[in-house]
VEXGUKE-789572 format. One record per atom (N, C-alpha, C): x negated, y, z; residue in three letters. Coordinates in steps of 0.2 Angstrom, whole numbers, plus 5000, padded with zeros to 4 digits. Last residue first. Layout:
BEGIN
XYZAla;...
//
This chain:
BEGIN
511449494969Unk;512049454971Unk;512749484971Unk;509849494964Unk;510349534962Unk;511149484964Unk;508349524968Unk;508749484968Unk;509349514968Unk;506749574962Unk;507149584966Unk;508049544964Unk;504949584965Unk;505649534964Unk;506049574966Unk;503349584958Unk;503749614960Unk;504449594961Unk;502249534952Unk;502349574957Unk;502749604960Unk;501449384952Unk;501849394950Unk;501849474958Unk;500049364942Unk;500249364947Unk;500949414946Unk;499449204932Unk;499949234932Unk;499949254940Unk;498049164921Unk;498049184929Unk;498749244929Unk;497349094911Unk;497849084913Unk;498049104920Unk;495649094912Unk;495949084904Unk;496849084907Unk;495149134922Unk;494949144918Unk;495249134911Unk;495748974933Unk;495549044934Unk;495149084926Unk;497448934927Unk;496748924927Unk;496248994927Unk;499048854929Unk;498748904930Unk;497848884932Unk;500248764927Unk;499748774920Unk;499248834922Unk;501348834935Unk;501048794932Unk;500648824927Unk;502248924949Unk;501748934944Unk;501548884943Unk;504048974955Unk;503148914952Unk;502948934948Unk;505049064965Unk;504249054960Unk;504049014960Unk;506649054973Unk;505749034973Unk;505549044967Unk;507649154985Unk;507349144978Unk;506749104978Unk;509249124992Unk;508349134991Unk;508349134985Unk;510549175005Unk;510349164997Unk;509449174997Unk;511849115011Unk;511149125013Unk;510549095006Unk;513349095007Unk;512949165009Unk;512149175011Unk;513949014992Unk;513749005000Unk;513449095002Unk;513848894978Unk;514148954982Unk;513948944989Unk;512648854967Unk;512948814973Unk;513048884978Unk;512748984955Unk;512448914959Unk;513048914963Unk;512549034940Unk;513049004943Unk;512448964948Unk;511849184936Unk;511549114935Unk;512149084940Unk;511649354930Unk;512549274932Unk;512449204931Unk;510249354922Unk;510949374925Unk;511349324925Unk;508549384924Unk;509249314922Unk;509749374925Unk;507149444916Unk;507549464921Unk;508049394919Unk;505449534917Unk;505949474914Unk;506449464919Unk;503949624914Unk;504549624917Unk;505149554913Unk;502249674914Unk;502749644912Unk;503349624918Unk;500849774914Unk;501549744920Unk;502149734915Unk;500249854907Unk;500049794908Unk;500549754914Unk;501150014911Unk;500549954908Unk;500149914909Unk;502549944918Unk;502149984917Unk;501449974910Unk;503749854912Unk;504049884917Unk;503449944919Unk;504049794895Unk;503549804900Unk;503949854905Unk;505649744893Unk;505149784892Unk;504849814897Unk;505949574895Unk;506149654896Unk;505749684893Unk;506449394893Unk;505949444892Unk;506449524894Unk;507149294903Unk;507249344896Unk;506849384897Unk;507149144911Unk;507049204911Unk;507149244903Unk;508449044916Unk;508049034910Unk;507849134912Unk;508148964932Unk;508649024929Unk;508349004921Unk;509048824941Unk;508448834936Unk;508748894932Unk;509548844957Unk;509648824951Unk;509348864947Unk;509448734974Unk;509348784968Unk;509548784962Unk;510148704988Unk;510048674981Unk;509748744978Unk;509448725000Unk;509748654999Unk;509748654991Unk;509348885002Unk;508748844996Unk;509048754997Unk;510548935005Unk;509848935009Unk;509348875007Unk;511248934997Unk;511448895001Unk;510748885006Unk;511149004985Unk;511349044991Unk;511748994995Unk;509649014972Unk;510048984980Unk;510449034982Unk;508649014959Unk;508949024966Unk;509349004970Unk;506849004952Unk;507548984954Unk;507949014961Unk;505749024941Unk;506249074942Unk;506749014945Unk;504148994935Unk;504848974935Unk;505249004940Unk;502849024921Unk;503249044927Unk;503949024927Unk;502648924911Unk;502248944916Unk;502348964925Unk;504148924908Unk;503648844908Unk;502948884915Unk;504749034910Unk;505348944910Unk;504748924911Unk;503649104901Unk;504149114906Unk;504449064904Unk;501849094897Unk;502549084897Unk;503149074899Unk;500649204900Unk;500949164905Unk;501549144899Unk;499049214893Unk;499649244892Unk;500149184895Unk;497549264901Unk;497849244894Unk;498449264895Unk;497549344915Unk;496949294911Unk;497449264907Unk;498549414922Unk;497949454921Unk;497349414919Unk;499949484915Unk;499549414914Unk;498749454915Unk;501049514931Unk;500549534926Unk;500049474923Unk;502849544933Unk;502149524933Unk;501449534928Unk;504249574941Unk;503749604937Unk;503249554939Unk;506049514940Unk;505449494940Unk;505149554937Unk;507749524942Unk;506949534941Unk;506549524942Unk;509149424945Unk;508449464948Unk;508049474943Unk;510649364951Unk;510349374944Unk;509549384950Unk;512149244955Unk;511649264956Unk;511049284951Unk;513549174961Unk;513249174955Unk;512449244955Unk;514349154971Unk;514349074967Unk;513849114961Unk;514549194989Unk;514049214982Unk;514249154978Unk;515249245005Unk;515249204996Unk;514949224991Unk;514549415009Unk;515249375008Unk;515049305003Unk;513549465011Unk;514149505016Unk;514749465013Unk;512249365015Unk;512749395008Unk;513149435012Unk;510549355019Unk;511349335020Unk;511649385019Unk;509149305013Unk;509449345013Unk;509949345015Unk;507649225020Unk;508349225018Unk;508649275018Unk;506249285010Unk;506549275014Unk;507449265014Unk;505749184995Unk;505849234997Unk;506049215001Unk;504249054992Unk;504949074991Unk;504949144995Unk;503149004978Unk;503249024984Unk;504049054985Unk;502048884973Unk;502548914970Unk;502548964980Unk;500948804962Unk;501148814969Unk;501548834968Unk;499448744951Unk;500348744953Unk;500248764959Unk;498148754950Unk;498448744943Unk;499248754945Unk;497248844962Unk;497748794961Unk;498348814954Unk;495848894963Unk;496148894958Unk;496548834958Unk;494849024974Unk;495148934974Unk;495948954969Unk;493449124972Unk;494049114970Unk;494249034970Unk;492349184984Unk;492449124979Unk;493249134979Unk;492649344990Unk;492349244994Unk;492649224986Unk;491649484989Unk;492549434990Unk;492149384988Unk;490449525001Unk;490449504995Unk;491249474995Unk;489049605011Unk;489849585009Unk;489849575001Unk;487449545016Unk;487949585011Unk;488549555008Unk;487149455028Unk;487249445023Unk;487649495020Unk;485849545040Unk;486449515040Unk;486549485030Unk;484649565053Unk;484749535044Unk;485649525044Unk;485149695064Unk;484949635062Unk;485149615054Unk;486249795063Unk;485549805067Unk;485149765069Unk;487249895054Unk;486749855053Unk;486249855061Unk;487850045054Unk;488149965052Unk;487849915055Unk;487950165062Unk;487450135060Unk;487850055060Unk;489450285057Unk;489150255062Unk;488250215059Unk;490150325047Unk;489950375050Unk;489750345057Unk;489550275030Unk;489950295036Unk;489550325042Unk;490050235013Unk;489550285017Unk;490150305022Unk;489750145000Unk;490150145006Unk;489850205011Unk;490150064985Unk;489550094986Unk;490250134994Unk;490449964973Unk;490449954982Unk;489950004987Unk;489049994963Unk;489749954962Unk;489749964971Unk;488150034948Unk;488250044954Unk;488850014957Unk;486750044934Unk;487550014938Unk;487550024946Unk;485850184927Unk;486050114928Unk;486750094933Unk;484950324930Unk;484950274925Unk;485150214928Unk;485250474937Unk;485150434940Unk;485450374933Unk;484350654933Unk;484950594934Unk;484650524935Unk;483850774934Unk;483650724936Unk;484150684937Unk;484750944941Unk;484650844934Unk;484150804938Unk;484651004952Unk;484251024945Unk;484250994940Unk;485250934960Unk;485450994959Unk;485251014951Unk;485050754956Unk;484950794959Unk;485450884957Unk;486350614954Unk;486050704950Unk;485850714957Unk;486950524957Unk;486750504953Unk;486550554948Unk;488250614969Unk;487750514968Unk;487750554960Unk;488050754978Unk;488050704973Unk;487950634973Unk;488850864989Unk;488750774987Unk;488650754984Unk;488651024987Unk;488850964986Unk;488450914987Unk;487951085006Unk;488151094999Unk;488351044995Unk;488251105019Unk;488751145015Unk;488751105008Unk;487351025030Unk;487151045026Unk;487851065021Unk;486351005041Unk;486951005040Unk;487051025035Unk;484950905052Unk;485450925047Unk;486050945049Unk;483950865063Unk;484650875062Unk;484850925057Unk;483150675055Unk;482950745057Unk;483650805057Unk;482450555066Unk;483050595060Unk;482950675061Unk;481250495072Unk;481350575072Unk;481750605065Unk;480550335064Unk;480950385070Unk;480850445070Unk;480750215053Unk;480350285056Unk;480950325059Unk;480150045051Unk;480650105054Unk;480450165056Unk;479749915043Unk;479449955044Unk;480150005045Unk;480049805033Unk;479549805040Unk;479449855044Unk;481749805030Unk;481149815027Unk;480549835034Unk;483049675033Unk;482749725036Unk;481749735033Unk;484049595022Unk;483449625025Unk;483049665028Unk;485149635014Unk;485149605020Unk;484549595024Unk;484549694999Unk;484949615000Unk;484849595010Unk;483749785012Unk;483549765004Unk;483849695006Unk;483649915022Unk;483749865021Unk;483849815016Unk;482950025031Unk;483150025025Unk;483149935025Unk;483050125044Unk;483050085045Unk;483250045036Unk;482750245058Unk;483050255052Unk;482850195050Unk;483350335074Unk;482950275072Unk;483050265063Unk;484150425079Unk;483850445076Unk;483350385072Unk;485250325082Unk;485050375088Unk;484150385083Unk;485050255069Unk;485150215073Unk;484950265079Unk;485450245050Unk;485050325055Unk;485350265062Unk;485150135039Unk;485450185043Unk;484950195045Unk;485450105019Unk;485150135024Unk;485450175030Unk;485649955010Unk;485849985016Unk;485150035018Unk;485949884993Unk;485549934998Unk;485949955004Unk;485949724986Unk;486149774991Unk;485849814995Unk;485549744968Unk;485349714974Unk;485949764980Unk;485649624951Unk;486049664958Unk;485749664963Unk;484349664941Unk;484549624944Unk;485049654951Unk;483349724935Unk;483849694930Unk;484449664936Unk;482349774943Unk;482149704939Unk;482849684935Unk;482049864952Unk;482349914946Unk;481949824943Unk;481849874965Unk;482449824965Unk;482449854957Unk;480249824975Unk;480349844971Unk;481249824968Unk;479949874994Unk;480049824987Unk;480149874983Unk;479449955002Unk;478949944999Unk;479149894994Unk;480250125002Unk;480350055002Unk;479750025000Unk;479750255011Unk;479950245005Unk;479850175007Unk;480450405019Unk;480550345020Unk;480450325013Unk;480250585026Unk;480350555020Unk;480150465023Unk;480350725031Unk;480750655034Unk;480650605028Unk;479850895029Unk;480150845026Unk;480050755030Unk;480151035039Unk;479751005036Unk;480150935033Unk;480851135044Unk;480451135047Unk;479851075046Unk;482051145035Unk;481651195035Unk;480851175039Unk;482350965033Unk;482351045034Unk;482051075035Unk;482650815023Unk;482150875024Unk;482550945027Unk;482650655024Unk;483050695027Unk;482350755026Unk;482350525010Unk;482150605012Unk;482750645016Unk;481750395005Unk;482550415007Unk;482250465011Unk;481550294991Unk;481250364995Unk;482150384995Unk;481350134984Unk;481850194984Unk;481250254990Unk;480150084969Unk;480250094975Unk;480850144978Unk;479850054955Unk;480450024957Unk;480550034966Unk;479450154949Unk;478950064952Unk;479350054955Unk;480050254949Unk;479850224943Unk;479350164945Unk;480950284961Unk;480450274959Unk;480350254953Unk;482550344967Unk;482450294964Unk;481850304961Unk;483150454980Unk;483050404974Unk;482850354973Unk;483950524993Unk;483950484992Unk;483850464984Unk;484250675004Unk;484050644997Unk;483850574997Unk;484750805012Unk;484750735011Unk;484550705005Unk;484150945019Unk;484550905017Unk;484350845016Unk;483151115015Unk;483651055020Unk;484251005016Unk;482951195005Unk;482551195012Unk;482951135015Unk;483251184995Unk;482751194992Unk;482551174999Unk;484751074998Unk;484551124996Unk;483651104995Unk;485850914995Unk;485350964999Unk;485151014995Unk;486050764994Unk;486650834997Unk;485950885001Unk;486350634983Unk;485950684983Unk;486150764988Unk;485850464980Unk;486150524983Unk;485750584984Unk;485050454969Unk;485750404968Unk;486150464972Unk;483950524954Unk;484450504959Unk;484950484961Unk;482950424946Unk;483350464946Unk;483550474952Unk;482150294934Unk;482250334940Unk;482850384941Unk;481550154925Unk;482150224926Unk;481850244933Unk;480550044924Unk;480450124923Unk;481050154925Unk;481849894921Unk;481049944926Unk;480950004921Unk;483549944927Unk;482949894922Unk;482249944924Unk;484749904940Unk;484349944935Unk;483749894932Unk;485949904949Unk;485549884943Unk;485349914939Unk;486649904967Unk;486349924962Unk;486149884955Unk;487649924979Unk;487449874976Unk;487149914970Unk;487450024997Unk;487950024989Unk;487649944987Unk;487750145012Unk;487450065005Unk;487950085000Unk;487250235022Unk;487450245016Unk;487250165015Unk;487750265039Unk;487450205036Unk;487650235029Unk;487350375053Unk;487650365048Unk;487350305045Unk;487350445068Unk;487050395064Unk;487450395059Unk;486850645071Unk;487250585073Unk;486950505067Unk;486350765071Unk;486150735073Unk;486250645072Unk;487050805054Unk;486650855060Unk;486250785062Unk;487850765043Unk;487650705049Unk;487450745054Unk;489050805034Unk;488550865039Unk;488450805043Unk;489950735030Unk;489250705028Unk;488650765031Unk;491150755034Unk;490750725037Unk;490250695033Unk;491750855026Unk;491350885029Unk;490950845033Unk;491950805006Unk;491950775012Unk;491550835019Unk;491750774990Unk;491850834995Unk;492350795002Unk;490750754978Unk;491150704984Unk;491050774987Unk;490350684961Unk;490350714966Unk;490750724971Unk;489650604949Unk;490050614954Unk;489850654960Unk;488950584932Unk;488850584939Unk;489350604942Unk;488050584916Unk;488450554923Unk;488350554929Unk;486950634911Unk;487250674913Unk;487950654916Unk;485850504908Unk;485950584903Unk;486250644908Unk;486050404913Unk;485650424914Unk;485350494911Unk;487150354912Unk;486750344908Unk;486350384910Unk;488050234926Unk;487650294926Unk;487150294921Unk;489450144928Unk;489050154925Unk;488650234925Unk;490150054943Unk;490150104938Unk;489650124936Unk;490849894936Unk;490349944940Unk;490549994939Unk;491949714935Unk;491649804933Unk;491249844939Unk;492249624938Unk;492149594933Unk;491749684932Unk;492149544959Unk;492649584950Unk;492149584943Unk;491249504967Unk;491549564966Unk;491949614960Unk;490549394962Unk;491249374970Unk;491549454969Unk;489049464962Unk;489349394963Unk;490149424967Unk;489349624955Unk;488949574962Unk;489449524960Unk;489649654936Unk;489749674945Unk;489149594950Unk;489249694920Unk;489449654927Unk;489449664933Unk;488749754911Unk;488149774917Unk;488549714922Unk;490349814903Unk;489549794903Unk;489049824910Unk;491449864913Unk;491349784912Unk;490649774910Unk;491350014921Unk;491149984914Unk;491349904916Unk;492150174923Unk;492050104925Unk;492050064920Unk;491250314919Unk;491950294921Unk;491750204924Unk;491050494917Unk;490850444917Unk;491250384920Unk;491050614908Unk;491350534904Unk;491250494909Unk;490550724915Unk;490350694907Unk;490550634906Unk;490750674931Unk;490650714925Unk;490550674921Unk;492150644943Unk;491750634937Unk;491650674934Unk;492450674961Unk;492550704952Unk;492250684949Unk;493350644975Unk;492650624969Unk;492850644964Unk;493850684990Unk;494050694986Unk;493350694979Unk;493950555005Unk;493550595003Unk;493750614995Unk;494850495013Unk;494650545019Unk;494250595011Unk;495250385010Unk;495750435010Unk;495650475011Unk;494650275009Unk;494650285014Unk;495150335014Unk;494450244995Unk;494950194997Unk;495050215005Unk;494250354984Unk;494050334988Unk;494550324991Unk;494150344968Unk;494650324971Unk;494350344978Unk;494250404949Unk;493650374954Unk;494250384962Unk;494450364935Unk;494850384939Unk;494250354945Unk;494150324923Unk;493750364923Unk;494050414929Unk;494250164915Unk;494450214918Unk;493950254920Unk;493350054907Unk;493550114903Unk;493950164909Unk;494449924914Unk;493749964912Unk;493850004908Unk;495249964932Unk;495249944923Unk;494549964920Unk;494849894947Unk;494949934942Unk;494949934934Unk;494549824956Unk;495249824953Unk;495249874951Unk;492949834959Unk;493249764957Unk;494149764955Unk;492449934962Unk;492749964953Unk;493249864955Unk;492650074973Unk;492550004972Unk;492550004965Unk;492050164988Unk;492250184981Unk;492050114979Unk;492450245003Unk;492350165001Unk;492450164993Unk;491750345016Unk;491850355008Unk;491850275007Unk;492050345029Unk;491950425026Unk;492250415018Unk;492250255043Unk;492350245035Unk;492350315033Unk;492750225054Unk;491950255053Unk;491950255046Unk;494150195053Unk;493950245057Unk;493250285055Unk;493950095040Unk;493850075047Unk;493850155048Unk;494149975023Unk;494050065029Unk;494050035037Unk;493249835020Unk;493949865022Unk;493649925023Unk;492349735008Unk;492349775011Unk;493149805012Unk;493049545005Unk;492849635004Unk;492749655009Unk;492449405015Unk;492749455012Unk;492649515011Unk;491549305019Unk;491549365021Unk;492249415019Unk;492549145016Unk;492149185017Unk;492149245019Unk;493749045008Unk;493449065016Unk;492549105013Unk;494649104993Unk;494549054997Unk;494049085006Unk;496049194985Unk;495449204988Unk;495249134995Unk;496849104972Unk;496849144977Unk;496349134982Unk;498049074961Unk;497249064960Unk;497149164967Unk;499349064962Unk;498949024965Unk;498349024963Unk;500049254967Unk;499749204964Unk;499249174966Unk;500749394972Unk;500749324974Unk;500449284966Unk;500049564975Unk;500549524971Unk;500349444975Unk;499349674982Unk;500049654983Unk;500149654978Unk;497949674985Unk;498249724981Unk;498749704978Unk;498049554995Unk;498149644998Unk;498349684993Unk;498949444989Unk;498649484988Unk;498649534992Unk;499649294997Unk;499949364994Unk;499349404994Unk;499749124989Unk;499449184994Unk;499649264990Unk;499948964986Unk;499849004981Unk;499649044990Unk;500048834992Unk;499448834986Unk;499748904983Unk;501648874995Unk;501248834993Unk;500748824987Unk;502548975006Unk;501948985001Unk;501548935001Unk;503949055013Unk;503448995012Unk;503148995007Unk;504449195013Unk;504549145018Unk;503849085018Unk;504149355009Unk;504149315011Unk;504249265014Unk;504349505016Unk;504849455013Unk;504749405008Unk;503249535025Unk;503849525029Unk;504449505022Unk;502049545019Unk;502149495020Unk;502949455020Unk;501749695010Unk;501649665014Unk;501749575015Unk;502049754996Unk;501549785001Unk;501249745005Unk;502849664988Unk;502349634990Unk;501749684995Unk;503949724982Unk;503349744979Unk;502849704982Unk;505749684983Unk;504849644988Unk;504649664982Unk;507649694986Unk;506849714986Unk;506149694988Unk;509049644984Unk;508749654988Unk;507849654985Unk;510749694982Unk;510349674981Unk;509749684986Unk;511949744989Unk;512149694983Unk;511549674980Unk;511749814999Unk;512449775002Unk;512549724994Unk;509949785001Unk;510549825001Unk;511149775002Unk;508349745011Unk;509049735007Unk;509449775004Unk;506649765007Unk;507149775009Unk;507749775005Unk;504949775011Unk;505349705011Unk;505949745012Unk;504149925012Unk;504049835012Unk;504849815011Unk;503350034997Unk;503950005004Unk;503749935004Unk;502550124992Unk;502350054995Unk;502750044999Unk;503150214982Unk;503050204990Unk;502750154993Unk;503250134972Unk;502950224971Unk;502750214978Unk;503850024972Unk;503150014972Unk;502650084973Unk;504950074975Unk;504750034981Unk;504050034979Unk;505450114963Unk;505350154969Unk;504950144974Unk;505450004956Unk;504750054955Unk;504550094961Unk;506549914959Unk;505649904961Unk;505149944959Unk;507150014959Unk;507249984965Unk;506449964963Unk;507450024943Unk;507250104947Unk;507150064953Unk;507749894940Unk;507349924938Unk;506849994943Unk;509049884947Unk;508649854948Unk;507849864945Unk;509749974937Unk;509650004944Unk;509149934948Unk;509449894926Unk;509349974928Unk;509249984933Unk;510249804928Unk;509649764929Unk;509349844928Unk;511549834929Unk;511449804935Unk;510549804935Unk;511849904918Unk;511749934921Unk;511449904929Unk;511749774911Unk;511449844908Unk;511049854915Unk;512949704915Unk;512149664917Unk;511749734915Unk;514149734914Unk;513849784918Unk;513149754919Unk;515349734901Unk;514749694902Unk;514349734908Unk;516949714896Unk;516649774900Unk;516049714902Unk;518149694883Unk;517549674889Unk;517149724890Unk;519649774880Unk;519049764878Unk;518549734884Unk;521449714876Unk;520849724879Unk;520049724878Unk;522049664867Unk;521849724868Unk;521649754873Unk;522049544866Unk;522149564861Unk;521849644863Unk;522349494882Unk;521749494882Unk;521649544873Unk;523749504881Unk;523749534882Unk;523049554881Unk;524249394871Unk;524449454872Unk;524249504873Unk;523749284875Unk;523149314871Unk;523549384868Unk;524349244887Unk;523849264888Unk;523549334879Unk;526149274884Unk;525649234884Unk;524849284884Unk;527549304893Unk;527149344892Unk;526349284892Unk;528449244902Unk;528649244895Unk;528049294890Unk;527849214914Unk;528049154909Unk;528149184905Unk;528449334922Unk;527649314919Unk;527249264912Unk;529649414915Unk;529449384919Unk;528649344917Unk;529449594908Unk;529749524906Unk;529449474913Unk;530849714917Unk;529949684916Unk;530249624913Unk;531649884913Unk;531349814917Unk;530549784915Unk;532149964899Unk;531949954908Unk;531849874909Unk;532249974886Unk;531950024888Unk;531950024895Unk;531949884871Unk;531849864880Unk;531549914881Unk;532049964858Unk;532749954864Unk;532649894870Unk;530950004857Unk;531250034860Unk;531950044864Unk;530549904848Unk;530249894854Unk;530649944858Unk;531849844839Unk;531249904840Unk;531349884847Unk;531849684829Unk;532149714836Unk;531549764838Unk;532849594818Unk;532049644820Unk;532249684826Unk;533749464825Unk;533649514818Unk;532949544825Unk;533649304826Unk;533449374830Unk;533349414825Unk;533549184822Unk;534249174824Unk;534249264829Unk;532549164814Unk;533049164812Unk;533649184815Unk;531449154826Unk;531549194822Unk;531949214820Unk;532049054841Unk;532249044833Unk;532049134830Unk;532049104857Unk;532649104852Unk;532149094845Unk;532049004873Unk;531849034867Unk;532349054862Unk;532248994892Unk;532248974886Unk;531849014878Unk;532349124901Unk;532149064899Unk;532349054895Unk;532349264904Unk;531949234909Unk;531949154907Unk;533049424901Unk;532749384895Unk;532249334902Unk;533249504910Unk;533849474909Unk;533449414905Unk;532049614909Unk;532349544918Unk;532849494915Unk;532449674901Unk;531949634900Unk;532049574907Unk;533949744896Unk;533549714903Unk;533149694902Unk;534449814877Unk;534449734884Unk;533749744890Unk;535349904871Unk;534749894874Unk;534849834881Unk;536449824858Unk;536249894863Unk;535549854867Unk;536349804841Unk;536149784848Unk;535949834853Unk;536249884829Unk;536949864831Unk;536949834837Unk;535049894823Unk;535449974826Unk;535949954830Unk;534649774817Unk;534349814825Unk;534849884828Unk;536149674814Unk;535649724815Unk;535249744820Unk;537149534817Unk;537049604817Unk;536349624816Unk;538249414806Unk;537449454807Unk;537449524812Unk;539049294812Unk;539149374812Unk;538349384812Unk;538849144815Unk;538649174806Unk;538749254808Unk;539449114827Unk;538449114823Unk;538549144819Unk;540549194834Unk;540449194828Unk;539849184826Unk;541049224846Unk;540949164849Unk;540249144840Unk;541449354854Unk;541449354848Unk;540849294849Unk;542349434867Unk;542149374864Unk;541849354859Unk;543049584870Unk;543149544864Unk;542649504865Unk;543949654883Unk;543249644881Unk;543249594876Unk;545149774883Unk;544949704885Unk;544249694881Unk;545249934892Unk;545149894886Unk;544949824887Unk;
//
């Protein structure tokens, strides 16, 4: 049959009247509304239209955006807590990377600012002197209040070695102040029925040397006890006079060892007590001072029964403050020395610091992270106080993030985060921190915790 031509604009056809067309075949030009009856999407039933013929907001119309910053800064979230549950140090993955600050190892450079041992970075930071008290092997008991909250009631020792209970409420005060240089809190003994107790088996001294010190305040007339590990027949005792004198009592069976001070420390006022045992030699030491007078024949002990500070077995409690108190298992002391004390704080108002270089497993053009910090003196401003920049040109350029608050990350630890900061592309990616506007007691930002997001 011959095929008919029909050359006729004016022939209308319909949709039912068109057989099904190629989509292949349709590749240029246009047709005129007019010149197209309604046409069922049915009858393109093969092929493809070519690219060109398909305009964008075609497609994006149904499309919905997928936003994964949620989830990114989530899983950034659990990463630094993890890390901080564990004290992990410095570490990458294939898409981000991690510093709680246990240590140093992800850091690079640090201007006018320094990394805390209790692992954070800020430029109000510790100047030249003695320094805290550390543990050491001879270390039995190191219990502090200087980074403790007040009102706690969690007693710590720092050596690891000794487990302490509180009774009757007793906890860490702000009121009474601490020693020069050593934080802002004590712990407080009313004298009613406050008190701690310690379970440890190295406080059976028998023969051997030991050192007890602490920091004390009291007001005149109190008394009480400070240490206490002994029975009716044997043991250790250590109080407090009502004339202000201490009485350090090794007693067994075969009689009493008793050592009393001839100063007086119950004047309102901090003092450092040291008492050692030196190859039986015994030796009591007031703010650093060797008191005139030493008595020999320790006597050998052992003794099962609790450790108190600040009760006898009976009561007798012990009225006033106490802070840094340390009990070891050698003789400290064997000349005047100065009682430990943390060194002056140095307040640089600006510093900043950076991370170590990271390298990317590919081209970075855009880069996020978290931050935790804490305002531990007024209220830090994020973009002006704190500032937040990145790099993945290995800090050649960086670029200024705007941070966005989070929700607190614990209590008293704040959290703020950037996502998809455009930088200057490349693989060897950093971060840096400035601090401005920084002053010791009214403005003190430390920052805790980073993590970088590529």
């Amino acid at each position: 049959m011959a095929i008919i031509k029909i050359k006729n604009p004016a022939i209308d056809l319909d949709a039912a009247e068109i057989p099904n067309i190629d989509a292949s075949k349709i590749t240029t030009g246009s047709l005129g509304a007019d010149r197209i009856p309604s046409l069922a999407a049915s009858k393109i039933g093969s092929g493809t239209f070519a690219d060109a013929r398909i305009a964008a907001s075609n497609v994006s119309q149904h499309a919905t955006s997928f936003d994964d910053n949620k989830i990114v800064n989530d899983i950034s979230t659990i990463a630094l807590r993890q890390a901080s549950d564990q004290n992990k140090s410095a570490y990458n993955t294939n898409s981000q990377s991690v510093d709680v600050f246990q240590d140093d190892t992800g850091i690079d450079t640090e201007t006018d600012t320094d990394r805390n041992a209790s692992e954070y970075v800020s430029s109000i930071v510790s100047g030249t002197g003695t320094g805290s008290w550390t543990t050491d092997n001879d270390t039995s008991l190191l219990l502090s209040s200087d980074q403790v909250s007040s009102g706690s009631t969690t007693f710590t020792d720092e050596s690891g070695t000794t487990t302490i209970t509180g009774f009757s409420g007793i906890d860490h005060r702000s009121s009474g102040g601490a020693p020069t240089g050593l934080g802002s809190n004590n712990i407080a003994f009313n004298g009613g029925s406050d008190y701690l107790t310690l379970t440890n088996s190295d406080y059976q001294f028998g023969t051997g040397d030991y050192t007890l010190e602490w920091w004390m305040k009291t007001s005149t007339t109190n008394e009480g006890y400070i240490f206490y590990n002994a029975d009716n027949s044997t043991g250790l005792r250590v109080s407090l006079n009502t004339d202000g004198t201490l009485t350090w009592n090794e007693q067994v069976s075969n009689g009493d060892n008793s050592l009393t001070t001839p100063g007086t420390v119950n004047d309102g006022n901090w003092h450092h007590i040291a008492m050692t045992r030196d190859s039986g030699v015994r030796k009591i030491w007031i703010d650093g001072s060797q008191n005139t007078f030493t008595n020999s024949g320790g006597r050998n002990f052992n003794n099962s029964n609790t450790f108190r500070i600040g009760r006898r077995e009976a009561g007798v409690y012990y009225s006033g403050h106490m802070a840094e108190i340390r009990i070891s298992t050698i003789a400290r002391y064997s000349s005047n020395f100065t009682p430990q004390q943390v060194p002056a704080l140095v307040t640089n108002a600006t510093g900043n610091f950076t991370g170590t270089t990271i390298t990317a497993p590919s081209s970075v053009s855009s880069m996020g992270a978290i931050i935790t910090y804490q305002d531990n003196a007024g209220t830090n401003t994020l973009n002006t106080d704190i500032v937040l920049q990145l790099s993945a040109d290995g800090g050649s350029n960086y670029s200024t993030a705007t941070l966005t608050a989070l929700p607190d990350f614990s209590t008293g630890i704040k959290m703020a985060k950037v996502n998809d900061l455009a930088v200057t592309a490349g693989t060897s990616l950093k971060y840096k921190i400035s601090f401005a506007n920084q002053a010791s007691g009214s403005k003190e930002a430390r920052i805790r915790g980073v993590s970088l997001q590529y």
